[in-house]
DRENBA-551402 format. One record per residue (C-alpha): residue in three letters; x, y, z; residue number from 1. Coordinates in pm, whole numbers, plus 50000, padded with zeros to 5 digits. Each point is the difference from the previous one (the first is absolute). Layout:
// DRENBA-551402
r = ALA, X = X, Y = Y, Z = Z, k = NUM
...
This chain:
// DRENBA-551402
r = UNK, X = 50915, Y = 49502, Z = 51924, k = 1
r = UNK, X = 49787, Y = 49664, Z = 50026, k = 2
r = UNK, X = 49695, Y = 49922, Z = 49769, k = 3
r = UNK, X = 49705, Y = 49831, Z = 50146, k = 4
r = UNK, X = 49875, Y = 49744, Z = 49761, k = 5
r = UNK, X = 49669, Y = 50132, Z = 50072, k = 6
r = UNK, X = 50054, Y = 50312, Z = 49814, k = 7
r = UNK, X = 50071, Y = 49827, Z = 49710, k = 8
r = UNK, X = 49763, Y = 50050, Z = 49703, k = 9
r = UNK, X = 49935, Y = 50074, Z = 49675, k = 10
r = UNK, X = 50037, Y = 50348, Z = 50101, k = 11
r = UNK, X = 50371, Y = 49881, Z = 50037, k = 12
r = UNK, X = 50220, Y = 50124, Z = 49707, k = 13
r = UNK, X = 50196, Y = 49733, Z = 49965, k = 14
r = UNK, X = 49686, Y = 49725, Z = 50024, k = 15
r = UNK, X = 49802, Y = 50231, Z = 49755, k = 16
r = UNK, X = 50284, Y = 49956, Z = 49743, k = 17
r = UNK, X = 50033, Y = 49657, Z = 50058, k = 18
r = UNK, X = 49594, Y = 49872, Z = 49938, k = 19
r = UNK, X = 49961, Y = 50250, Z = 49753, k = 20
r = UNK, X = 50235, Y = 49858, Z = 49791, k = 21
r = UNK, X = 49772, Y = 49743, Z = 49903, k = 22
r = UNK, X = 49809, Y = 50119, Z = 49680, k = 23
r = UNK, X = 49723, Y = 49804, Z = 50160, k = 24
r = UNK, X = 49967, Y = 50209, Z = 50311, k = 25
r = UNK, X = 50109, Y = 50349, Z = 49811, k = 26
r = UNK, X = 49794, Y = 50014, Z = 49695, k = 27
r = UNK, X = 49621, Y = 49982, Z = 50193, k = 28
r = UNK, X = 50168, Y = 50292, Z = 50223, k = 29
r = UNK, X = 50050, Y = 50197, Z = 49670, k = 30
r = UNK, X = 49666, Y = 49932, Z = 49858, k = 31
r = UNK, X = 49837, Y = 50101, Z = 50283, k = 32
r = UNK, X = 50176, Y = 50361, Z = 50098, k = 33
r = UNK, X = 50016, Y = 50044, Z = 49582, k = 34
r = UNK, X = 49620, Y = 49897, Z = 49957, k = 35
r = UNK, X = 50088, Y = 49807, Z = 49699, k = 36
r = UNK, X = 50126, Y = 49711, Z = 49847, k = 37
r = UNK, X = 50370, Y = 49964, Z = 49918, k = 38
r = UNK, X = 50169, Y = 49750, Z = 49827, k = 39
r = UNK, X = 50231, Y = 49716, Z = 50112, k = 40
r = UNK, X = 50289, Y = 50083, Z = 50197, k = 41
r = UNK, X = 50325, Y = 49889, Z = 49832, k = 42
r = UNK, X = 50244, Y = 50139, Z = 50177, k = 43
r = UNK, X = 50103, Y = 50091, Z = 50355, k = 44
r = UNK, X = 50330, Y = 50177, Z = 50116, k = 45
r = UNK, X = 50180, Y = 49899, Z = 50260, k = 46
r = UNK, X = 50181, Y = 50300, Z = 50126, k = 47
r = UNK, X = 50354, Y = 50015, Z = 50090, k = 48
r = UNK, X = 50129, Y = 49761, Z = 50264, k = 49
r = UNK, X = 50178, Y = 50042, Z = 50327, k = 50
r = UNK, X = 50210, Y = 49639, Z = 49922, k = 51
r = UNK, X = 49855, Y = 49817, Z = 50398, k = 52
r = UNK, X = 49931, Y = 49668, Z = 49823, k = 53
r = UNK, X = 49641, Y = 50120, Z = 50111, k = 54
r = UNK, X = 49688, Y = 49879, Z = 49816, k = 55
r = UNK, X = 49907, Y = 50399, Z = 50012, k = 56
r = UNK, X = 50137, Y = 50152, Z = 49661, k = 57
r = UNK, X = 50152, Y = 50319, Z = 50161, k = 58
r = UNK, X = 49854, Y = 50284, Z = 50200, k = 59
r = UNK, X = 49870, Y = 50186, Z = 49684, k = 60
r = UNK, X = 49642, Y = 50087, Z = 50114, k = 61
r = UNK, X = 49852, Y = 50050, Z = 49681, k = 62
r = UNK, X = 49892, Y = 49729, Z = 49773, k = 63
r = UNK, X = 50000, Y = 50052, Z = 49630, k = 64
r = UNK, X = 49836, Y = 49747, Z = 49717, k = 65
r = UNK, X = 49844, Y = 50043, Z = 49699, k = 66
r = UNK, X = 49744, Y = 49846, Z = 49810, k = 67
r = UNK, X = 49947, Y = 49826, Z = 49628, k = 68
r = UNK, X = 49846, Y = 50330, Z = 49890, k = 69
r = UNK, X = 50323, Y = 50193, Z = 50132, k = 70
r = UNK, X = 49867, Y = 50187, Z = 50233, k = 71
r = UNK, X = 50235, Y = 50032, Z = 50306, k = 72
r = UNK, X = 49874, Y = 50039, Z = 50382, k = 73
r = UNK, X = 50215, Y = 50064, Z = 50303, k = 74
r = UNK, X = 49821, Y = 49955, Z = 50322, k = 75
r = UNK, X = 50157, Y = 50111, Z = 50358, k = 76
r = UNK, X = 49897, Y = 49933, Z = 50353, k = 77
r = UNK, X = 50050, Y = 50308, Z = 50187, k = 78
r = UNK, X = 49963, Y = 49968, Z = 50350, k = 79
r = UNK, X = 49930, Y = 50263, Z = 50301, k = 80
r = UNK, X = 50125, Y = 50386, Z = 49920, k = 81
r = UNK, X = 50099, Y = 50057, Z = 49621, k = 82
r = UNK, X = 50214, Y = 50273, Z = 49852, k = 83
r = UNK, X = 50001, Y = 50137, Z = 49634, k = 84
r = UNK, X = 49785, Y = 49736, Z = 49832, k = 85
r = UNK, X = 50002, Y = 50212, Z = 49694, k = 86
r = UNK, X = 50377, Y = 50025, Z = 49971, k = 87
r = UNK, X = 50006, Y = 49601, Z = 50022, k = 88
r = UNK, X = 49733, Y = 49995, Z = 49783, k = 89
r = UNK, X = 50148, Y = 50206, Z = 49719, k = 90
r = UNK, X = 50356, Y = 49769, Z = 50055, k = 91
r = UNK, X = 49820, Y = 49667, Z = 49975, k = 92
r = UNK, X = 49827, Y = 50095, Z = 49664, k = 93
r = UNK, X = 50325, Y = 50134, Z = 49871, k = 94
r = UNK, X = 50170, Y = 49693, Z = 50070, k = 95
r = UNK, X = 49729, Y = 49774, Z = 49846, k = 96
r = UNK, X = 50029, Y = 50204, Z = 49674, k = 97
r = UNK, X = 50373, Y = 49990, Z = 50011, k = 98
r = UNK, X = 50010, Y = 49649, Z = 50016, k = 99
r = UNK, X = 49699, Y = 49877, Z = 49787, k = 100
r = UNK, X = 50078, Y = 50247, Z = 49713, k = 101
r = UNK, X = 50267, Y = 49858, Z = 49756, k = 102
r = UNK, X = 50290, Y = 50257, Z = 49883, k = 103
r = UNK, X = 49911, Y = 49965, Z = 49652, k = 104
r = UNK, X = 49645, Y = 50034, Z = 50072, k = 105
r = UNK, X = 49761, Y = 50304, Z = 49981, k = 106
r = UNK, X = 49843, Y = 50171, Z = 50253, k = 107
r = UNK, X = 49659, Y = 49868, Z = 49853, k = 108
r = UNK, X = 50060, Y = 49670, Z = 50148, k = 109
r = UNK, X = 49998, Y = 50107, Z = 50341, k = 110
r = UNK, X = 49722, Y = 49757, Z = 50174, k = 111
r = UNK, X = 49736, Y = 50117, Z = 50254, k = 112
r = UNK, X = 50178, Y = 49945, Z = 50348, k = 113
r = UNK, X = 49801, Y = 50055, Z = 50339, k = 114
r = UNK, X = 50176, Y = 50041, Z = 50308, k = 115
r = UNK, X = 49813, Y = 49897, Z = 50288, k = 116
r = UNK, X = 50076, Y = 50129, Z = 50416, k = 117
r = UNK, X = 49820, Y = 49798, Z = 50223, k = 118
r = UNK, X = 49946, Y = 50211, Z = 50349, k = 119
r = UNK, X = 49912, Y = 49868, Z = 50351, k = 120
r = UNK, X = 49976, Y = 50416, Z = 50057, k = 121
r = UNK, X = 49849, Y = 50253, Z = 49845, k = 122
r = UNK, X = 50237, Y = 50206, Z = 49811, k = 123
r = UNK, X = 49758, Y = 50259, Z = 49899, k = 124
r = UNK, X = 49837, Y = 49986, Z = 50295, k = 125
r = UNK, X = 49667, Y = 50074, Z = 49819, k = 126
r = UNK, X = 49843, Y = 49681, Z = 50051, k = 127
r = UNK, X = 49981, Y = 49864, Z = 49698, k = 128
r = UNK, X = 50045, Y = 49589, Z = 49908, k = 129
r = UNK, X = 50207, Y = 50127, Z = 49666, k = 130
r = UNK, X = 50195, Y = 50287, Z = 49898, k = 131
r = UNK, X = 49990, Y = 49916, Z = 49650, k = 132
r = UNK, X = 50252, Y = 50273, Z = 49773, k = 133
r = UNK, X = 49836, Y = 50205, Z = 49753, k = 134
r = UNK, X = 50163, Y = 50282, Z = 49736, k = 135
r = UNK, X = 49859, Y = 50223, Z = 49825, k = 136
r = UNK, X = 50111, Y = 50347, Z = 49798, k = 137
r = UNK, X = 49990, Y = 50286, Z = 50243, k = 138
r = UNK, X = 49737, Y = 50234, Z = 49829, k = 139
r = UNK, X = 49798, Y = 49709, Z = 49764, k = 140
r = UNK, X = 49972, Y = 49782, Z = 50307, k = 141
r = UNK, X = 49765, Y = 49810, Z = 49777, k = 142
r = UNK, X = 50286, Y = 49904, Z = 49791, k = 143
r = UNK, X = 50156, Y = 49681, Z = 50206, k = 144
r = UNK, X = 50381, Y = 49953, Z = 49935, k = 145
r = UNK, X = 50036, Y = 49669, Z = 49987, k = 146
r = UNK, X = 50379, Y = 49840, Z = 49947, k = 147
r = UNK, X = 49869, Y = 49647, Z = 50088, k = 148
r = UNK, X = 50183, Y = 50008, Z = 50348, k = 149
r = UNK, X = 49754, Y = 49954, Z = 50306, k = 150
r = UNK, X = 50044, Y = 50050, Z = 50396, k = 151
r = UNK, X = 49782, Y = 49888, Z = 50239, k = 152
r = UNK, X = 50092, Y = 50052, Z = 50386, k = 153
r = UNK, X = 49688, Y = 49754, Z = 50182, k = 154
r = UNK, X = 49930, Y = 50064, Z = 50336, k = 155
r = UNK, X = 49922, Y = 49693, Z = 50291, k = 156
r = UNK, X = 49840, Y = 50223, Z = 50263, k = 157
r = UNK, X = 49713, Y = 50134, Z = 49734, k = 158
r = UNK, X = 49742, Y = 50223, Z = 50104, k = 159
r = UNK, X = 49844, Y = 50058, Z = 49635, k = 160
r = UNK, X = 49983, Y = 49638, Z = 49827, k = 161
r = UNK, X = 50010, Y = 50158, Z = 49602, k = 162
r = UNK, X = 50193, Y = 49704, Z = 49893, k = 163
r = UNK, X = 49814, Y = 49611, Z = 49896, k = 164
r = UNK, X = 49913, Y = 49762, Z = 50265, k = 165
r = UNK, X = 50243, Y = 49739, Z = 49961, k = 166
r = UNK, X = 50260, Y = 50297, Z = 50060, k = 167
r = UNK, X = 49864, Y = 50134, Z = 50302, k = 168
r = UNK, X = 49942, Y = 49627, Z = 50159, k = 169
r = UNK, X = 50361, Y = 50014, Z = 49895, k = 170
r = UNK, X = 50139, Y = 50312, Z = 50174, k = 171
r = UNK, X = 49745, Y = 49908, Z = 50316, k = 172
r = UNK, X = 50185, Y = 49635, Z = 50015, k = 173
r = UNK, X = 50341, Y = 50218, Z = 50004, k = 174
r = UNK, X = 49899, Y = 50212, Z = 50247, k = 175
r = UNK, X = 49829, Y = 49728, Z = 50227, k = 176
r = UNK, X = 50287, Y = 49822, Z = 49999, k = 177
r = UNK, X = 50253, Y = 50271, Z = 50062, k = 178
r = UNK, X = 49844, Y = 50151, Z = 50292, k = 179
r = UNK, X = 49943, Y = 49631, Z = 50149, k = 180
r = UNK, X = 49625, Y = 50072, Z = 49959, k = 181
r = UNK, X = 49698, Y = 49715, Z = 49895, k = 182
r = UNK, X = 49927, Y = 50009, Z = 49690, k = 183
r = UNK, X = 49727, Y = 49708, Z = 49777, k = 184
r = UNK, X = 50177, Y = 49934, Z = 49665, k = 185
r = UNK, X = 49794, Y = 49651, Z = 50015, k = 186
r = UNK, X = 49785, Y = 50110, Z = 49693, k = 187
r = UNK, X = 50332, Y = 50075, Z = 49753, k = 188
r = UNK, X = 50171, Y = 49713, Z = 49875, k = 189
r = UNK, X = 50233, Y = 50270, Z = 49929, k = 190
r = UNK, X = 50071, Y = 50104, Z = 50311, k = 191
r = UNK, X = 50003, Y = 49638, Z = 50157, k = 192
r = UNK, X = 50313, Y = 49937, Z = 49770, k = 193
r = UNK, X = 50200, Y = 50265, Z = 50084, k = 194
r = UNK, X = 49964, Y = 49982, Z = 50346, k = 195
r = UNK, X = 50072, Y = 49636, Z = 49959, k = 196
r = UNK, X = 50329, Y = 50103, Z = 49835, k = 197
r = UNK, X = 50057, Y = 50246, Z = 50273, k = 198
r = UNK, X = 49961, Y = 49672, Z = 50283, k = 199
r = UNK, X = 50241, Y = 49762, Z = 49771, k = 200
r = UNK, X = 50272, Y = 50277, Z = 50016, k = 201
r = UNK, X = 49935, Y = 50063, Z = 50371, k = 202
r = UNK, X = 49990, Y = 49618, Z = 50033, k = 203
r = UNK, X = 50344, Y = 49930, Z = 49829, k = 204
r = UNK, X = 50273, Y = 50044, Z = 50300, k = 205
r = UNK, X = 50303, Y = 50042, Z = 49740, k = 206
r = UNK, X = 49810, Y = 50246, Z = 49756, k = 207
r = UNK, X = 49896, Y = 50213, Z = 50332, k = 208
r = UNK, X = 50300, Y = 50020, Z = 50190, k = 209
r = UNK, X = 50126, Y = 50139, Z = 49659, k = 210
r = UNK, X = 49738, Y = 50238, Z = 49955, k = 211
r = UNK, X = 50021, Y = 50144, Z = 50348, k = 212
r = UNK, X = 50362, Y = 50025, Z = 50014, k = 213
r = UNK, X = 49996, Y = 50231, Z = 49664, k = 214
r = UNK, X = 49703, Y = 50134, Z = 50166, k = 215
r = UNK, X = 50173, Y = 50106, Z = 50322, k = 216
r = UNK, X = 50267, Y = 50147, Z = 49790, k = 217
r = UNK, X = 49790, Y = 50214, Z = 49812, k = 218
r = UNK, X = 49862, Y = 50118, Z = 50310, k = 219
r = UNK, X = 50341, Y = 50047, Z = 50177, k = 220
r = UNK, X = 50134, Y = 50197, Z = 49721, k = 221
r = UNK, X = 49711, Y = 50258, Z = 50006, k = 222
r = UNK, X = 49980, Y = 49984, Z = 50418, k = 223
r = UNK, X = 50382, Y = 50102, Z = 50016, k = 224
r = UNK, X = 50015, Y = 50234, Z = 49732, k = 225
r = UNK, X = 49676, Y = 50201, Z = 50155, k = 226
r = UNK, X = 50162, Y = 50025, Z = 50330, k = 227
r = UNK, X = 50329, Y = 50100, Z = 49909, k = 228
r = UNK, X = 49853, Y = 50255, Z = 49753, k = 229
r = UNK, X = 49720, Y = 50073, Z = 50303, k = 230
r = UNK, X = 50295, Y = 50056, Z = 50296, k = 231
r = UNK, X = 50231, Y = 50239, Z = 49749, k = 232
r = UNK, X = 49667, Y = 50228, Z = 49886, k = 233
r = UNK, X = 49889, Y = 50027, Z = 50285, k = 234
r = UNK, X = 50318, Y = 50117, Z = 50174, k = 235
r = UNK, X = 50030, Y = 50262, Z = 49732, k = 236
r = UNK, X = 49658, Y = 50053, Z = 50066, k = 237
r = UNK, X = 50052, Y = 50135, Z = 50358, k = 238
r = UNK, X = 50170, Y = 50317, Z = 49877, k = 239
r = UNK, X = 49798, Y = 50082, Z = 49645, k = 240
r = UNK, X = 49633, Y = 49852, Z = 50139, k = 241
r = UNK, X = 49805, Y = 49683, Z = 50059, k = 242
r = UNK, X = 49822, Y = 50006, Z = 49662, k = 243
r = UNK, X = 50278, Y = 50063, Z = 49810, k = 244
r = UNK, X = 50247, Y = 49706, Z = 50169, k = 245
r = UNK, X = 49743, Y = 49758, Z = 49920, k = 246
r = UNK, X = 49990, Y = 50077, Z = 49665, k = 247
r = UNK, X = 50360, Y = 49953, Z = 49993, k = 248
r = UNK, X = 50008, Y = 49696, Z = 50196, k = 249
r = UNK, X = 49748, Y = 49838, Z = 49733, k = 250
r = UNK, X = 50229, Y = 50085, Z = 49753, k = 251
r = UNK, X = 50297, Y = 49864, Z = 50144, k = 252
r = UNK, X = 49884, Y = 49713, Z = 50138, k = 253
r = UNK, X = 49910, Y = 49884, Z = 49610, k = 254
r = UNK, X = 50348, Y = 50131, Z = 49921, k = 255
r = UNK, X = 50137, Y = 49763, Z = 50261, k = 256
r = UNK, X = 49780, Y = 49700, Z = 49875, k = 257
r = UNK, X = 50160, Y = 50104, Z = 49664, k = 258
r = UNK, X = 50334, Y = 49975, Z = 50085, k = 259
r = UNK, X = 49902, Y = 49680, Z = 50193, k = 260
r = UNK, X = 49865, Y = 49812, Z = 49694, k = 261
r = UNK, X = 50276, Y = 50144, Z = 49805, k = 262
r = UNK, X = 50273, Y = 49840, Z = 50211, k = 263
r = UNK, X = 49801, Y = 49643, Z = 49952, k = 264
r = UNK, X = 50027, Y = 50012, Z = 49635, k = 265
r = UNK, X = 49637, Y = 50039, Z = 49911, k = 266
r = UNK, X = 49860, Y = 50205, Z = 49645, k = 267
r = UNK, X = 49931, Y = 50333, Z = 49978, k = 268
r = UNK, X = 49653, Y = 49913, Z = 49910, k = 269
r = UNK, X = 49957, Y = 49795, Z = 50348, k = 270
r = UNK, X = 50186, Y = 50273, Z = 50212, k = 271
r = UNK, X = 49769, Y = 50229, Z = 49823, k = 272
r = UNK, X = 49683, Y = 49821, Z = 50116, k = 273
r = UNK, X = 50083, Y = 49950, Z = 50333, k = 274
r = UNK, X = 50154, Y = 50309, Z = 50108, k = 275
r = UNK, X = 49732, Y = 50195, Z = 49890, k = 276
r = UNK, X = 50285, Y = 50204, Z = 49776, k = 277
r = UNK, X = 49980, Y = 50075, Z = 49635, k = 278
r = UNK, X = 50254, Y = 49811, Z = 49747, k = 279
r = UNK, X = 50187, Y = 50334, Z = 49953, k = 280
r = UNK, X = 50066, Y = 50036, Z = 50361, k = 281
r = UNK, X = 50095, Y = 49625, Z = 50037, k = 282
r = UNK, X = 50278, Y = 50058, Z = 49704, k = 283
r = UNK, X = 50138, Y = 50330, Z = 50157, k = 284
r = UNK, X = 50003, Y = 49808, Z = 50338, k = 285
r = UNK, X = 50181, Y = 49686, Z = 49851, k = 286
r = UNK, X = 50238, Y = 50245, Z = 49754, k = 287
r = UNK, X = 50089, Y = 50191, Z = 50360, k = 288
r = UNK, X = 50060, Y = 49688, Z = 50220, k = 289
């Protein structure tokens, strides 16, 4: 499957991951969906690596730093159609605490970590520019329960702008360029820069035949594994009813992705996130083959 270098942008997973790596470009996002100031960025993850001497650091979509203060973000490009955001949620902020929390150390010194979906759809499909998380205890729902972990799922094709304006001219620049549409970012110096980052990734012949060969793959993977889960549903489909083989055929053609991804040698974690399967079901899948 070929990739046009003209759908290449920022909405791209593996260009997201790449410019936001740079506390420069990452920390003004933060401040401006957070609506606050946040200390210096010390620290960014690079998540594991599929070893392609490529100047990308893996196909991990998620990138994960932390700043002086300790407080740990993880912020994810999501793009087109997404599947049990809250699920991936929940594993993300698990995983930070697992690995920031020291085995000697108390509970108490569990940091504030927000984990951040950014979404060229709307996964709510209520309009709004941020789904921001918010618990409470069922019957004193003034009472807020507050563990210090955050979500917030933001939404590129906004109908209700309740976020700052920095992160709406934000979400409008990713959904401008993601849909090939015009779009003025000539009054951000912001915006300028990472578009400008965007270009010299585009512009580099080596970095983007990389990029759109790991791209392609990507998309091959979940192409194959839809239509071989598609053709076997729907068959079965013919005798128990329409509906109910496409249900099935969904569910097999992330199986077949699975077992795909499984046969390359990729984590659980990364199987997980592509497939659109939860870790559990990746394990029993990989324990079976």
């Amino acid at each position: 499957m070929s990739i046009d270098i003209s759908d290449i942008s920022l909405a791209n997973d593996l260009v997201f991951g790449e410019v936001m790596r740079q506390p420069e470009n990452v920390k003004p996002l933060l401040e401006a969906v957070l609506e606050k100031e946040i200390a210096e960025i010390v620290f960014i993850e690079k998540q594991q690596d599929i070893k392609d001497g490529l100047f990308l650091h893996g196909i991990r979509l998620d990138i994960s730093l932390a700043d002086a203060e300790g407080t740990q973000y993880c912020v994810e490009m999501q793009v087109g159609r997404a599947y049990d955001l809250e699920k991936r949620i929940r594993f993300y902020q698990s995983s930070i605490d697992r690995r920031t929390l020291e085995a000697a150390e108390t509970y108490r010194k569990l940091h504030e970590s927000y984990v951040i979906f950014i979404c060229t759809d709307d996964y709510y499909k209520r309009g709004l520019a941020l789904y921001k998380r918010k618990s409470v205890i069922e019957g004193a729902e003034d009472l807020l329960y507050e563990d210090g972990s955050h979500a917030y799922i933001l939404n590129a094709n906004f109908k209700i702008p309740n976020m700052s304006e920095p992160a709406l001219d934000f979400l409008r620049y990713i959904h401008a360029r993601h849909r090939k549409l015009s779009v003025d970012i000539s009054d951000s110096n912001y915006l300028m820069k990472i578009d400008q980052a965007v270009e010299d990734i585009k512009s580099d012949k080596g970095r983007m035949e990389r990029l759109m060969t790991l791209t392609a793959k990507l998309q091959d993977e979940r192409w194959i594994g839809r239509q071989e889960g598609l053709e076997e549903g729907i068959e079965k489909g013919r005798v128990e009813g329409l509906t109910k083989g496409r249900a099935e055929g969904e569910r097999n053609a992330k199986m077949a992705t699975a077992k795909r991804l499984l046969a390359r040698k990729m984590s659980l974690e990364d199987i997980a996130d592509i497939s659109g399967l939860s870790i559990s079901e990746v394990k029993k899948l990989a324990e079976d083959e």
